[in-house]
N, CA, C and O of each residue as an XYZ file, in Angstrom:
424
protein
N      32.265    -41.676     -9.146
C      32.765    -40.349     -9.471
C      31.615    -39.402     -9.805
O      31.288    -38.432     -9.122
N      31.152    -39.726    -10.724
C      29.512    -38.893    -10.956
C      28.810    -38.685     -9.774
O      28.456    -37.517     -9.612
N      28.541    -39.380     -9.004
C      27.892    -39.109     -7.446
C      28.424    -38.005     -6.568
O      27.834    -37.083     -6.007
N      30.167    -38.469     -6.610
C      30.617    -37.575     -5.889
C      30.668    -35.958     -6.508
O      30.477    -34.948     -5.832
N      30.869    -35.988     -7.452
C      30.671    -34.598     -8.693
C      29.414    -34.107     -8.208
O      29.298    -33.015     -7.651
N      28.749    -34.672     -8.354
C      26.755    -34.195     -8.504
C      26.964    -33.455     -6.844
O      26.892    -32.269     -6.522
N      27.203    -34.508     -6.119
C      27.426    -33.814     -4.663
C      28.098    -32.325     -4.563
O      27.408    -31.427     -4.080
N      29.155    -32.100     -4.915
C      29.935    -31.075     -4.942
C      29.445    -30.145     -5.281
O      29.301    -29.137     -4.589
N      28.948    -30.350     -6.860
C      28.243    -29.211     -7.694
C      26.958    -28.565     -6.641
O      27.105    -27.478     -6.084
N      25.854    -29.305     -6.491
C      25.066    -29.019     -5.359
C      25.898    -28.155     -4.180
O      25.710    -26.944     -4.062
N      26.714    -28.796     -3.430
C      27.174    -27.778     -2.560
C      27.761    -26.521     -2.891
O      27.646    -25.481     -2.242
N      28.453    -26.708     -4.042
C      28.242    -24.592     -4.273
C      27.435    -24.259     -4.840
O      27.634    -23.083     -5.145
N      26.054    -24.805     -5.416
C      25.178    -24.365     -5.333
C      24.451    -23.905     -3.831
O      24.353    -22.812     -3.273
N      24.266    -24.470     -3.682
C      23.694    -24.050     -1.778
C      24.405    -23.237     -1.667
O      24.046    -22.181     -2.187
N      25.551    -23.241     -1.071
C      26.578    -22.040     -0.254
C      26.601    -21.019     -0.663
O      26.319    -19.977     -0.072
N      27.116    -21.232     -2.302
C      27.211    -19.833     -2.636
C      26.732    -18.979     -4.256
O      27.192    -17.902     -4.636
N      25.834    -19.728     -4.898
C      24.713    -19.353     -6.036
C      23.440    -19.200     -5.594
O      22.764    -18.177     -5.703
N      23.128    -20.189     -5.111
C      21.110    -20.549     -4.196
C      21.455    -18.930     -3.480
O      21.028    -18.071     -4.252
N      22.057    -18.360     -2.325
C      21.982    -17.334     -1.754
C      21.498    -16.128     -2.865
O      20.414    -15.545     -2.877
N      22.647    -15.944     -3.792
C      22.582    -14.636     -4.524
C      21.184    -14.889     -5.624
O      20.542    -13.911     -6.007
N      20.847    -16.188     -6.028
C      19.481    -16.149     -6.882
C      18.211    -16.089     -6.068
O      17.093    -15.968     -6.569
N      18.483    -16.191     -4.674
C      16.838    -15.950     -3.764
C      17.015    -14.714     -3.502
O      16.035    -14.038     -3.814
N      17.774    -14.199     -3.104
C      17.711    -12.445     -3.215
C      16.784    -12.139     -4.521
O      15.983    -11.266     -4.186
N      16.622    -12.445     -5.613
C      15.544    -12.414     -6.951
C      14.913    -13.251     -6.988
O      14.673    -13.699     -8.110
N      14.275    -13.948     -5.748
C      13.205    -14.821     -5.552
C      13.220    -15.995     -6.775
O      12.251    -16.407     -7.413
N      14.749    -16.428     -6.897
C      15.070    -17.191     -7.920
C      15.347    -18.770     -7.571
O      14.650    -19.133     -6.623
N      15.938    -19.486     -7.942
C      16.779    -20.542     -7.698
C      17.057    -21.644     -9.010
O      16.413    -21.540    -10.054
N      17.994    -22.595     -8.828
C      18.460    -23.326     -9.669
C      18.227    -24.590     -9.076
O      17.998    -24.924     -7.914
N      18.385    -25.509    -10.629
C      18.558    -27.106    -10.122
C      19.345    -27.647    -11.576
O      19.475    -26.865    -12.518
N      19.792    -28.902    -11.638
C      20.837    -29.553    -11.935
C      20.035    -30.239    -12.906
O      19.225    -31.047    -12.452
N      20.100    -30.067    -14.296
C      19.143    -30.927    -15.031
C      20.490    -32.163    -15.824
O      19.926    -33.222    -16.101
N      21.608    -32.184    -16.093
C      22.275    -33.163    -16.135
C      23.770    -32.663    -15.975
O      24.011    -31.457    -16.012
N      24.459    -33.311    -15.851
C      26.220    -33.240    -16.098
C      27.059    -34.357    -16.778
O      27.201    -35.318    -16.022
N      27.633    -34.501    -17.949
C      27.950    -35.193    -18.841
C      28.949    -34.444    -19.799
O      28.716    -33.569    -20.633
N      30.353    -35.158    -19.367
C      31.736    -34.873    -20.275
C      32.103    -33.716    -19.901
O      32.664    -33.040    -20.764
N      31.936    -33.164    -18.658
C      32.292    -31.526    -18.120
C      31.219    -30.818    -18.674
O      31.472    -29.615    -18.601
N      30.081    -31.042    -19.220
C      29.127    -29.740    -19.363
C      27.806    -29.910    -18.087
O      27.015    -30.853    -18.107
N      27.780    -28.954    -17.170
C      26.492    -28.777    -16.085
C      25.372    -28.110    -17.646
O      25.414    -27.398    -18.649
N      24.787    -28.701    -17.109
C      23.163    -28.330    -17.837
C      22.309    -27.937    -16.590
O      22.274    -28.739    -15.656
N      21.544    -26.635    -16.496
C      21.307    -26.128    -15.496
C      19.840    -25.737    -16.066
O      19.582    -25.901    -17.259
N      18.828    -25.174    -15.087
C      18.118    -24.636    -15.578
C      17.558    -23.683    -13.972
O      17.685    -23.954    -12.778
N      16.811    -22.305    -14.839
C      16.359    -21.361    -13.533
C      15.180    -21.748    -13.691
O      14.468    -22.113    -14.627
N      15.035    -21.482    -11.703
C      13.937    -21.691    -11.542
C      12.907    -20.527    -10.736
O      13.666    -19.558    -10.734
N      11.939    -20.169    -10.218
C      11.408    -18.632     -9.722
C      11.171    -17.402    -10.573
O      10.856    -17.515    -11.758
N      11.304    -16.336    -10.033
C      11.370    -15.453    -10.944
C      12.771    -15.504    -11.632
O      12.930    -14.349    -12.029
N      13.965    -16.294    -12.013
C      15.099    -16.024    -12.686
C      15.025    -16.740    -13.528
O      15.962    -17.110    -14.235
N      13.557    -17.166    -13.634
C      13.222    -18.274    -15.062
C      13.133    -17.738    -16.332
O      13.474    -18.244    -17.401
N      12.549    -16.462    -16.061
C      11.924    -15.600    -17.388
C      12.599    -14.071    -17.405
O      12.207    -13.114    -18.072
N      13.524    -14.110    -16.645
C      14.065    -13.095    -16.422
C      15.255    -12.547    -17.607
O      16.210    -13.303    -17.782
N      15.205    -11.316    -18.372
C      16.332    -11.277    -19.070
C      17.607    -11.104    -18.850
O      18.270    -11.043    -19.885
N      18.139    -11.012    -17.955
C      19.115    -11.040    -17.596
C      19.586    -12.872    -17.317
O      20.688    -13.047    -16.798
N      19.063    -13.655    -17.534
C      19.940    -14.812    -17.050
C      20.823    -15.365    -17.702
O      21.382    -16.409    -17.365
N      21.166    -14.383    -19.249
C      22.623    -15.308    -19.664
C      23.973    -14.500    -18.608
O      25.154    -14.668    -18.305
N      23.036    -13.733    -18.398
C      24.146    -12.841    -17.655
C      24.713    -13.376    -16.166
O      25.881    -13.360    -15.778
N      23.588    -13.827    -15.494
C      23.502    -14.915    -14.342
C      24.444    -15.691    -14.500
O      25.425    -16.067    -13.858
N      23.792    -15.948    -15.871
C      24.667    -18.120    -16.049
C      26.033    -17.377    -15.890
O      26.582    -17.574    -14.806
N      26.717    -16.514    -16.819
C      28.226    -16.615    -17.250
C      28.923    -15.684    -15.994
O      30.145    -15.750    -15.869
N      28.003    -14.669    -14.909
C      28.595    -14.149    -14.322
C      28.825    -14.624    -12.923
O      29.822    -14.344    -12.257
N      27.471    -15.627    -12.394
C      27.471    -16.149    -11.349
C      27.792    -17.393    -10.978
O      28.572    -17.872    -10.155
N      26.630    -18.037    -12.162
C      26.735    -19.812    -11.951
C      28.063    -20.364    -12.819
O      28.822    -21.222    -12.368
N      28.239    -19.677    -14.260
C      29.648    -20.519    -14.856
C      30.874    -20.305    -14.158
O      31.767    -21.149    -14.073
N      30.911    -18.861    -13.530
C      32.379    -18.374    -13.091
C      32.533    -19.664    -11.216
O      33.373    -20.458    -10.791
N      31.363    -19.206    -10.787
C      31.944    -19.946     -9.379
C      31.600    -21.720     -9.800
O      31.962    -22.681     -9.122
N      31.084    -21.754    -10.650
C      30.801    -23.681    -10.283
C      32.263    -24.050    -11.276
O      32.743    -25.183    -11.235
N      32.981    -22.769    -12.293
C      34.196    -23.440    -12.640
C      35.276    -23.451    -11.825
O      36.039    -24.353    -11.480
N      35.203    -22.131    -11.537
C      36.231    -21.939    -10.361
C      36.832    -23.147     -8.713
O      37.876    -23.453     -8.138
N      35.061    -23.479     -8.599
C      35.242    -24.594     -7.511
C      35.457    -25.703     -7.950
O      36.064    -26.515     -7.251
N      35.135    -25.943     -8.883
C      34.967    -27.543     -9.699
C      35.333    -27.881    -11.027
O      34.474    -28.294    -11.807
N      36.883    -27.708    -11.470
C      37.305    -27.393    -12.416
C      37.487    -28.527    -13.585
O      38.191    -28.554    -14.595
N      36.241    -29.756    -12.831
C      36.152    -30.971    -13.845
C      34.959    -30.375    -15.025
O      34.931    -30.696    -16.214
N      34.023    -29.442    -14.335
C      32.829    -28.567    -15.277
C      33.895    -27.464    -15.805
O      34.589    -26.621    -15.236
N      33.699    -27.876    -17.214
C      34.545    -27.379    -18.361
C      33.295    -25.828    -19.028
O      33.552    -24.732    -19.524
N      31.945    -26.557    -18.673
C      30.802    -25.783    -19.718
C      30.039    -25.437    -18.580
O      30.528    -25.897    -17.548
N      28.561    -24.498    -18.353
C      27.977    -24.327    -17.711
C      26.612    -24.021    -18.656
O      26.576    -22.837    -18.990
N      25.676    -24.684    -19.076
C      24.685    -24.477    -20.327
C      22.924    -24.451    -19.527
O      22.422    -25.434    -18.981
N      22.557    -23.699    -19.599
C      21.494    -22.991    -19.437
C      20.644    -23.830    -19.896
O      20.959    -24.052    -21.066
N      19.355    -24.662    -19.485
C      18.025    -25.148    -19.966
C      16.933    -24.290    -20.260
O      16.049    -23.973    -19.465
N      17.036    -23.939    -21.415
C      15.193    -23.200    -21.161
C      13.840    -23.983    -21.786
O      13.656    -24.929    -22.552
N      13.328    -23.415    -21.322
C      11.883    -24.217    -21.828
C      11.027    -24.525    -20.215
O      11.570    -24.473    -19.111
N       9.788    -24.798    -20.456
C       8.595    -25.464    -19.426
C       9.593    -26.656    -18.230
O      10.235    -27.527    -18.817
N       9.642    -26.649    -17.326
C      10.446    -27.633    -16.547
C       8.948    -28.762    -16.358
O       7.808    -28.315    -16.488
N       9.222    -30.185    -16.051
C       8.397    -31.540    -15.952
C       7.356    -30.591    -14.831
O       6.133    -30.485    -14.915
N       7.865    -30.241    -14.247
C       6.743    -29.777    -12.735
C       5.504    -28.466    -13.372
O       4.325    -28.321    -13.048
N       6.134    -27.869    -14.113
C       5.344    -26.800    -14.445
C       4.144    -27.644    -15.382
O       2.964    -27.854    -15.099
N       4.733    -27.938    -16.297
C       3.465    -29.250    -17.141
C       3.107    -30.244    -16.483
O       2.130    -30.835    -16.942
N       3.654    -30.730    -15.354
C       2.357    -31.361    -14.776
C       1.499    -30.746    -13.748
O       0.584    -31.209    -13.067
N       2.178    -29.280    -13.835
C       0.912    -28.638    -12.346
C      -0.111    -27.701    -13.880
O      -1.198    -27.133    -13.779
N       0.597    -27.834    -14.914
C      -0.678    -27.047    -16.260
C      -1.573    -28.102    -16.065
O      -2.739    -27.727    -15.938
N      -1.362    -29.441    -15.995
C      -2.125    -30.258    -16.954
C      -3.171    -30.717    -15.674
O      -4.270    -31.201    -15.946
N      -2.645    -30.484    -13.982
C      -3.478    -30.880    -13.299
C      -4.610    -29.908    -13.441
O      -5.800    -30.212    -13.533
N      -4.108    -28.722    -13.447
C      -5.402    -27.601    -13.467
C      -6.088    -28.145    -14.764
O      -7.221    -28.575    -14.548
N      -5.590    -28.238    -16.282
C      -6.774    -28.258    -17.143
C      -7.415    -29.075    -16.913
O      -8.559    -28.988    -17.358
N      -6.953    -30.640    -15.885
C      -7.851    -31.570    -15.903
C      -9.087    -31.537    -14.848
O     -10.026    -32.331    -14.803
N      -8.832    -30.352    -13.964
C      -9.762    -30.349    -12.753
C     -10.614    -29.609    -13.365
O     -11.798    -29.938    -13.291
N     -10.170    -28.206    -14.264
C     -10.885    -27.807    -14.897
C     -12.175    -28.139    -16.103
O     -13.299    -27.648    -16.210
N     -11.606    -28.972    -16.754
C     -12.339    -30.208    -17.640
C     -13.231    -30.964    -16.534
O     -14.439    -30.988    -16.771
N     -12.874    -31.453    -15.602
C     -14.014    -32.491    -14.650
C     -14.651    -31.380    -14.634
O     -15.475    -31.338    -15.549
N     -14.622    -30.096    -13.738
C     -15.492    -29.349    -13.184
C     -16.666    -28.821    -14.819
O     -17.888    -28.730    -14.707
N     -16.172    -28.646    -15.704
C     -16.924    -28.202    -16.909
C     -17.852    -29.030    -17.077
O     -19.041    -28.713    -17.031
N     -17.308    -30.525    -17.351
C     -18.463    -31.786    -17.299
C     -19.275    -32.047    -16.527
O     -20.281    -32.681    -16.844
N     -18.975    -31.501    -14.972
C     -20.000    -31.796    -13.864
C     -21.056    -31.253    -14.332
O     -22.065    -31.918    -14.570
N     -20.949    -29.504    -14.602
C     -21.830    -28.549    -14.830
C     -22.892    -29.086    -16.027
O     -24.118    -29.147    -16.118
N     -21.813    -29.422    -16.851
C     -22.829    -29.568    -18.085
C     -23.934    -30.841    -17.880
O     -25.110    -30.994    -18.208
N     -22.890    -31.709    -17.134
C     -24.269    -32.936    -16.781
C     -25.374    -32.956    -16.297
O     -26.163    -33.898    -16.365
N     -25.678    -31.118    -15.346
C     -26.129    -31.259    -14.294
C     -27.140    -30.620    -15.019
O     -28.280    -30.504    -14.569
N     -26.755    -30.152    -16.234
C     -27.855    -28.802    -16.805
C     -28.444    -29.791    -18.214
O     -29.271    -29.322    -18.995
């Protein structure tokens, strides 16, 4: 059942949320679903954008309840997503090698 849910949810995402959040060079992904609440989070420019409680309750809560009326909640993630801290931490670390090269060399 969870599989098939996760599936669904994704497909109105694609069809018909993913469309209207790349128009704002935006997009979404699925950070969990558990007891009817989607936990969502933006991604692009609709990450930092002020308007996204407005998003969540006007775009993503109304059509992912409307289609899928087992999602009771629709709850917004904010914070750094895993990808963003590990593309920070690759730069500080290339950055750090490259500092040490220099300094070894001098």
């Amino acid at each position: 059942m969870h599989e098939e849910l996760q599936e669904r949810i994704e497909q109105v995402l694609r069809d018909k949320v993913r469309p209207a959040m790349g128009e704002h060079q935006g997009d979404i992904e699925v950070v969990d679903i558990k007891d009817g609440v989607l936990k969502v989070r933006f991604l692009g420019k609709c990450s930092n954008c002020p308007s996204a409680s407005f998003t969540l309750e006007s775009l993503v809560g109304s059509t992912i309840k409307e289609e899928i009326p087992e999602v009771k909640d629709v709850v917004l993630v904010t914070g750094v997503s895993d990808e963003t801290w590990n593309m920070a931490r690759s730069i500080l670390d290339r950055k750090r090698a490259e500092r040490n090269t220099n300094e070894n060399r001098n």
